[in-house]
C-alpha positions as a printed Julia matrix, in Angstrom:
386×3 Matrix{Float64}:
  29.94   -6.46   22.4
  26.11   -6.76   22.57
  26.01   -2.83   22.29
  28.26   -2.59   19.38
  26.52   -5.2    17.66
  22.97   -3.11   18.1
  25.3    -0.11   17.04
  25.82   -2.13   13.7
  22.48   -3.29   13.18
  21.01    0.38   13.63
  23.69    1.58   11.04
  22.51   -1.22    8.83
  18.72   -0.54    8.93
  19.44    3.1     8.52
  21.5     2.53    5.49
  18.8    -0.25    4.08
  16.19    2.77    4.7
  18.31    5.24    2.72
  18.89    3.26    0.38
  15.14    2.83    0.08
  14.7     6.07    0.12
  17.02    6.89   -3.0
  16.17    4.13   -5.13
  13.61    6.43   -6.75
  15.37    9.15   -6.29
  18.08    8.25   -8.69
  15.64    6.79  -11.29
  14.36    3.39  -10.37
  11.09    1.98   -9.68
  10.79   -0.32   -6.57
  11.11   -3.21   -8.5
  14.61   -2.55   -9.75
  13.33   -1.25  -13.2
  14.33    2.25  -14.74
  11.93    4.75  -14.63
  12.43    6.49  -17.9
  12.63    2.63  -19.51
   9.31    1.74  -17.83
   8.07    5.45  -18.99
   8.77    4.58  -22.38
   7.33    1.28  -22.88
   4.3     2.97  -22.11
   3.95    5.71  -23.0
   2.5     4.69  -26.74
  -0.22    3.05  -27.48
  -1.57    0.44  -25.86
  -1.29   -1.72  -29.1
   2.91   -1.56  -28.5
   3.05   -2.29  -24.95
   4.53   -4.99  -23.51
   3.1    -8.56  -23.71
   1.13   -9.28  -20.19
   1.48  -11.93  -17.95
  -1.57  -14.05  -19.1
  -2.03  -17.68  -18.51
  -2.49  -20.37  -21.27
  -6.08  -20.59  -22.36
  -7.09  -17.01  -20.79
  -9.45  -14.98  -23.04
  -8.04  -10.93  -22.72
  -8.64   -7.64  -24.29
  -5.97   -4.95  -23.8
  -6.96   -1.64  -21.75
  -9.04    0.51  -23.75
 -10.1     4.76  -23.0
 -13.83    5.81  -22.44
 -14.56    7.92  -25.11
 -15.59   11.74  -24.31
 -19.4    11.92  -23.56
 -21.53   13.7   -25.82
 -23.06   15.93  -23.94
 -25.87   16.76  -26.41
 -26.78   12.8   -26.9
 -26.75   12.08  -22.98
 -28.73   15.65  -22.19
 -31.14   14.05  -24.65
 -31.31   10.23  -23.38
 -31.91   11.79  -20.0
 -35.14   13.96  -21.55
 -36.47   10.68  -23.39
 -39.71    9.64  -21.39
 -38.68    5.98  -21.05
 -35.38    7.54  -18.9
 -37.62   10.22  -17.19
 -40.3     7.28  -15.72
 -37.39    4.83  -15.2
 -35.6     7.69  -12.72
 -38.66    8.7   -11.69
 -39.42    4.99  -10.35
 -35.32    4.52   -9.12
 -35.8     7.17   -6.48
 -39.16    6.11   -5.51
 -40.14    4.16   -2.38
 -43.57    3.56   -3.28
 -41.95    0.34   -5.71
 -41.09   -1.28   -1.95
 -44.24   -3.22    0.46
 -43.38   -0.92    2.97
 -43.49    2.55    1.48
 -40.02    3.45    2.79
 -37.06    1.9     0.31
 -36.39    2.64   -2.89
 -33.52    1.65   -5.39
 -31.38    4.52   -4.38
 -31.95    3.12   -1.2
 -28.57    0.63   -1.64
 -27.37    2.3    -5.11
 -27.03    5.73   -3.68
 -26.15    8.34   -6.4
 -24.15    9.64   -3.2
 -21.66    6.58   -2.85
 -20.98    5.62   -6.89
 -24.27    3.83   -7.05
 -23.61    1.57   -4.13
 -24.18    1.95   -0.44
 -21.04    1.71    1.1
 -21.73   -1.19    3.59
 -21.08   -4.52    3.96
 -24.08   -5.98    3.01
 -27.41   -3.9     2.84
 -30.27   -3.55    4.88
 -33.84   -3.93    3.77
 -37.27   -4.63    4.79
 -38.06   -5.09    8.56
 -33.99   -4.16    8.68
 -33.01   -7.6     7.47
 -29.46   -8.16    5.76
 -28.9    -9.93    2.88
 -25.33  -11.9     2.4
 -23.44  -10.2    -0.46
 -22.55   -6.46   -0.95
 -24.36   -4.17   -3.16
 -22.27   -3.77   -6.49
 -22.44   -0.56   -8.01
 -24.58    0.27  -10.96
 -21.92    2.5   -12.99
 -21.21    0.78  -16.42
 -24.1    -1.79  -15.31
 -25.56   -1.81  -19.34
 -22.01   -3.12  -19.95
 -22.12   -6.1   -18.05
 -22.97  -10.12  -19.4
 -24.83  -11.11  -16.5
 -25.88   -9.3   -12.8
 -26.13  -10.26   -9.37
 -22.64  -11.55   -8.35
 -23.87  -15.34   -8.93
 -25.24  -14.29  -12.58
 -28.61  -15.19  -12.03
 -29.59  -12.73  -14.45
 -28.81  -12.39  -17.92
 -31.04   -8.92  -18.43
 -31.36   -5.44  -16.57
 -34.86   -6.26  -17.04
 -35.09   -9.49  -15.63
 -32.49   -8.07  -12.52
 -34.71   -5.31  -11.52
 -37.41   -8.17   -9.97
 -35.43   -9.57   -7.56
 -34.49   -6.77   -5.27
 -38.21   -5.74   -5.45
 -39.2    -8.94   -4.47
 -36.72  -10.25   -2.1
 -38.66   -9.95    2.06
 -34.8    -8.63    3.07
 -34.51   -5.84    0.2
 -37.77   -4.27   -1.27
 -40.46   -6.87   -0.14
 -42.94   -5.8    -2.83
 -45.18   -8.71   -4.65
 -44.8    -8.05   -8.75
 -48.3    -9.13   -9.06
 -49.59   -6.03   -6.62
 -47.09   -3.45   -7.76
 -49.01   -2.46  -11.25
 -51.82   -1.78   -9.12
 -50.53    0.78   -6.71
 -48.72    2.57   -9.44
 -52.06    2.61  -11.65
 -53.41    4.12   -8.38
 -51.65    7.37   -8.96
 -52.42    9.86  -12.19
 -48.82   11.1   -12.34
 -47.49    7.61  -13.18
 -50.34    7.04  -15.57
 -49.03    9.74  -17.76
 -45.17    9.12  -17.42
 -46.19    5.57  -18.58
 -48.28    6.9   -21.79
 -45.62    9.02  -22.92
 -43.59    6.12  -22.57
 -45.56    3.93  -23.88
 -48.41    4.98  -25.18
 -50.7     3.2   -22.47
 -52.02    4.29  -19.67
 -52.3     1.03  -18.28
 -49.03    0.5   -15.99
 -47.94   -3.41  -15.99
 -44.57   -4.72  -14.52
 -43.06   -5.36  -18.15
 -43.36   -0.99  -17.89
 -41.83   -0.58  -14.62
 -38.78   -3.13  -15.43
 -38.64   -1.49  -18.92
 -37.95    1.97  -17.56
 -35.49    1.2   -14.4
 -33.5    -0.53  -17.18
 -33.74    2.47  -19.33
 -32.41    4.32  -16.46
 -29.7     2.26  -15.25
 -28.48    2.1   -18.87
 -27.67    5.75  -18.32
 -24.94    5.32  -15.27
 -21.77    5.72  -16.56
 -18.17    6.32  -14.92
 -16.64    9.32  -15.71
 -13.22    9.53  -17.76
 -10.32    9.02  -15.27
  -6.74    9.94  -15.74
  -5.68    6.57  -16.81
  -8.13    7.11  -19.72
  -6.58   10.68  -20.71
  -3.28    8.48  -20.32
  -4.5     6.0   -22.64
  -5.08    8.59  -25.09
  -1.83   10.16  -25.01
  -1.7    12.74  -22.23
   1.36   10.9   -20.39
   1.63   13.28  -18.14
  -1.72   12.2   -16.25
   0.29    9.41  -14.31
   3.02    9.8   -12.15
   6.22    7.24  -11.96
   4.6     5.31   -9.25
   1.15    4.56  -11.02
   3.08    3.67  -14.52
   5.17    1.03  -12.39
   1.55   -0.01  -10.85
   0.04   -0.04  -14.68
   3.07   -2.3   -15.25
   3.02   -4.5   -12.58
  -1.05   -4.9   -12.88
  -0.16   -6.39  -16.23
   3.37   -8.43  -15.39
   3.52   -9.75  -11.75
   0.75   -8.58  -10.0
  -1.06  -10.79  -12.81
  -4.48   -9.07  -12.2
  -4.92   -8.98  -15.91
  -6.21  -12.56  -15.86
  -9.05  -11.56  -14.93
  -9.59   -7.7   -14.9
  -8.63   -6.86  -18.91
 -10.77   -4.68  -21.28
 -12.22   -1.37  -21.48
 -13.8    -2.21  -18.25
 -11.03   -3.98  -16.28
 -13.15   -7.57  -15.92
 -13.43  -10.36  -17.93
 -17.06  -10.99  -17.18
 -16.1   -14.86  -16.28
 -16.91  -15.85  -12.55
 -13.72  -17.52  -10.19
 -13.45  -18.71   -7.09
 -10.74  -16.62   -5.45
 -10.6   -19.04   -2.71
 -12.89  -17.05   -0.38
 -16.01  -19.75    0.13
 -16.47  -20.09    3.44
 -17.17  -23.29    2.93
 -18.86  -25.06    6.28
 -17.52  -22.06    8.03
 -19.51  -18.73    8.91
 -20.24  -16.72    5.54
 -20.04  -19.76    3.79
 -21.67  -18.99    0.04
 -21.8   -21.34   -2.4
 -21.66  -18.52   -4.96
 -22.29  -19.18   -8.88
 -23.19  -23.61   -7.81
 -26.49  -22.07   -6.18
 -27.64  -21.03   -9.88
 -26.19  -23.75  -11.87
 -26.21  -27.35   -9.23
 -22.96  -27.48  -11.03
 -20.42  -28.66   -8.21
 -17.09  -27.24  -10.26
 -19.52  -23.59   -9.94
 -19.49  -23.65   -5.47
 -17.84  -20.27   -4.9
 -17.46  -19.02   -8.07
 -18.46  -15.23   -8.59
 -18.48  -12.53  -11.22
 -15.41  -10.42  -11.59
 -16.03   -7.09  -11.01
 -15.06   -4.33  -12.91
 -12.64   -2.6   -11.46
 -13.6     1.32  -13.14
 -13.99    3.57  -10.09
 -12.73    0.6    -7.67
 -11.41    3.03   -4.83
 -14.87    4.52   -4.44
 -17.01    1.0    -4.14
 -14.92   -0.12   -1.32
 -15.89   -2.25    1.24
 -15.26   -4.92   -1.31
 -15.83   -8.45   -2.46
 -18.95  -10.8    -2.26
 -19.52  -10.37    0.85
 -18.09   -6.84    1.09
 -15.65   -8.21    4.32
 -12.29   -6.37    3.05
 -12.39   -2.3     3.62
  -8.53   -2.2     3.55
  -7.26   -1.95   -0.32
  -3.35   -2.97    1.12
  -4.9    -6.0     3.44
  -7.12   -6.89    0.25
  -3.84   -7.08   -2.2
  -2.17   -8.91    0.54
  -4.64  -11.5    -0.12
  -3.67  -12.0    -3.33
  -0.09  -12.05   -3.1
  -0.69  -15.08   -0.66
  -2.15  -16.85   -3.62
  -5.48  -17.8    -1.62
  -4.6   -21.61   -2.2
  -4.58  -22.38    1.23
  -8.45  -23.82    1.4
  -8.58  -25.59   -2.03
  -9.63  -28.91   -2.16
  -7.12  -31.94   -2.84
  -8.11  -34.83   -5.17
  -9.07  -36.58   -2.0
 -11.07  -34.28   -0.46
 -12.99  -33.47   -3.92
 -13.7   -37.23   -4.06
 -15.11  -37.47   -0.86
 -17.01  -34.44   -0.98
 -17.95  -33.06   -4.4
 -19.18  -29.79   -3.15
 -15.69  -28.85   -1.58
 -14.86  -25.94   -3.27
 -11.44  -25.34   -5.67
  -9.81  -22.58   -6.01
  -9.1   -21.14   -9.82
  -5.56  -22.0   -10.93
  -5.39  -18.19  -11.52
  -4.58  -17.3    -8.44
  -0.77  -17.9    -7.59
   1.67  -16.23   -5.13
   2.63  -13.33   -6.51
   5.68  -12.47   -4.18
   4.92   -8.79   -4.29
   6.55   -6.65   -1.95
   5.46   -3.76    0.01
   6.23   -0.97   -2.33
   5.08   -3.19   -5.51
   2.19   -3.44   -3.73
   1.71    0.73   -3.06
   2.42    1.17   -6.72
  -0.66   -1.37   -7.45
  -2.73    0.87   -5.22
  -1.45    3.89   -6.9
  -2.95    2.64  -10.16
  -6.16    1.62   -8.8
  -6.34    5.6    -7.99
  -5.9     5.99  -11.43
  -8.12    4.46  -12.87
 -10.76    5.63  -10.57
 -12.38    9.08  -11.64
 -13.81   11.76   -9.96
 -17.81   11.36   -8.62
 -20.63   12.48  -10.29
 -23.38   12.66   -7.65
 -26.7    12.98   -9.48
 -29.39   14.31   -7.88
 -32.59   13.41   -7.18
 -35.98   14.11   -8.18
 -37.21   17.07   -6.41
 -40.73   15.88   -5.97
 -41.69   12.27   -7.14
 -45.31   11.6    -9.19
 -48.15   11.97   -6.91
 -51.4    13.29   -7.61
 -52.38   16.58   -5.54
């Protein structure tokens, strides 16, 4: 009996799996949906597609293309003298106390403007506590640094200078060593018109630079403008559920694919190791403790390891979190009473009930709408006087 019964379970799981198996082949999407219906929903503009799923109260812009770059206009930005002494000063170590780390150091030209770890290491090999977001699309963004301490490229460029675990350089001494060297002197007066280098200069220019990082057009942008052909069935169900059940449209919308709002996703910390108080550190607001930017989400399969603290390096672990609903650490009425730090977690986040193969397509999308590298390269010989 026992053997007959495995006998029957075996033929089960093999008919579940072929089933599986043929559920696409005969025209449906994992979810149930028809492929040519799902096809044609969306394959118009993005002006007729369906309605999202978007809470009450939730400020969205529907997905929008890149345009094509001009290559005439951005051959010409990158020959104006303001971008030529911002690059100039990106790639250049001598902006750090010790001689030896530059920007490029954790926004690497290499790795989409990031660096690929967890968190970075800087002066005297110290770590900081977030990861290093990439710079592509940066002159797009509200606010920078994943708290939104700063509301300016120009004012963000000080920070990592400054900071004894990133650059460890003090503002006040940098002018001098740069006025040091003849080669800067005269990137700054064609800049400028001064050949007296202050710090207003040197954040000036890396802004000027940074303003020039762009993602490339991906196929979900060719998509957008018509060429249907540039997704697959799997990544149209992904585009679908992204917008329907998945509900990351809360958050990431726009031409960008973020909202520019800061959330707690429910991964504080709080009183635990890698606690971070997030966006309350800036503000003393207590409804702020582990809020943080949203990111965009152009190029997302090449900035991986992600969030915050860069602890997820597993895209399919990292959805998982989300189709938990992350509500398992947010703070009751009692527990915000009694302590008014304890952090909540945003009412966006809900179980999602997402299975496996919903969950593939999602990741199918996020391939998408990440586009191909383009690894500039660096100065061949940085201004020093001979």
């Amino acid at each position: 009996m026992k053997k007959m019964k495995l006998v029957v379970a075996t033929g089960l799981l093999v008919a579940f799996s072929l089933l599986h198996f043929s559920f696409r082949e005969i025209g449906y999407t994992s979810s149930g949906i028809k492929i040519d219906s799902l096809r044609s929903l969306y394959e118009r503009p993005a002006a007729q597609w369906p309605k999202p799923n978007v809470d009450s109260g939730v400020k969205w812009q529907e997905f929008k293309a890149l345009p094509e770059v001009d290559s005439k206009a951005y051959f010409a930005t990158m020959e104006s003298a303001q971008v030529i002494l911002g690059k100039n000063l990106f790639f250049d170590p001598i902006l750090s106390g010790s001689n030896q780390i530059s920007c490029s150091s954790c926004h690497n030209p290499q790795t989409s403007w990031a660096d690929k770890l967890s968190v970075s290491i800087g002066h005297d090999h110290a770590s900081g506590n977030r990861n290093t977001p990439s710079l592509l699309n940066v002159k797009e963004r509200k606010s920078f640094f994943w708290d939104g301490r700063a509301t300016t490229l120009e004012d963000q460029v000080k920070s990592p200078i400054e900071a004894h675990n990133e650059m460890a350089m003090n503002l006040k001494e940098l002018p001098a060593k740069l006025n040091g060297i003849k080669a800067y002197k005269e990137l700054v007066k064609k800049a400028y018109g001064t050949d007296k280098i202050t710090f207003d200069h040197v954040a000036k220019a890396l802004a000027s630079f940074q303003r020039t990082l762009t993602s490339r057009r991906s196929r979900f942008d060719r998509f957008l403008d018509g060429e249907y052909k540039q997704l697959n069935d799997i990544e149209v169900e992904g585009l679908h559920l992204f917008r329907t059940k998945a509900r990351c449209i809360n958050c990431h919308n726009g031409q960008y694919f973020t909202d520019e709002q800061f959330h707690n996703i429910g991964l504080t910390y709080y009183k635990r190791k890698y606690e971070d108080l997030g966006r309350y550190n800036v503000t003393k607001d207590p409804n702020d403790v582990g809020k943080f930017r949203t990111p965009s989400l152009r190029d997302v399969m090449n900035t991986n390891p992600w969030m915050h603290n860069g602890l997820f390096d597993n895209i399919t672990g990292l959805l998982n979190l989300y189709n938990s609903g992350m509500q398992m650490n947010t703070a009751t009425a009692a527990q915000k009473a009694a302590d008014p730090l304890h952090p909540v977690t945003d009412p966006l986040m809900k179980k999602l009930n997402l299975t496996r193969d919903e969950i593939q397509a999602v990741i199918a999308f996020l391939e998408s709408i990440t586009a191909t590298q383009y690894k500039m390269q660096r100065p061949e010989q940085l201004p020093r006087d001979r």
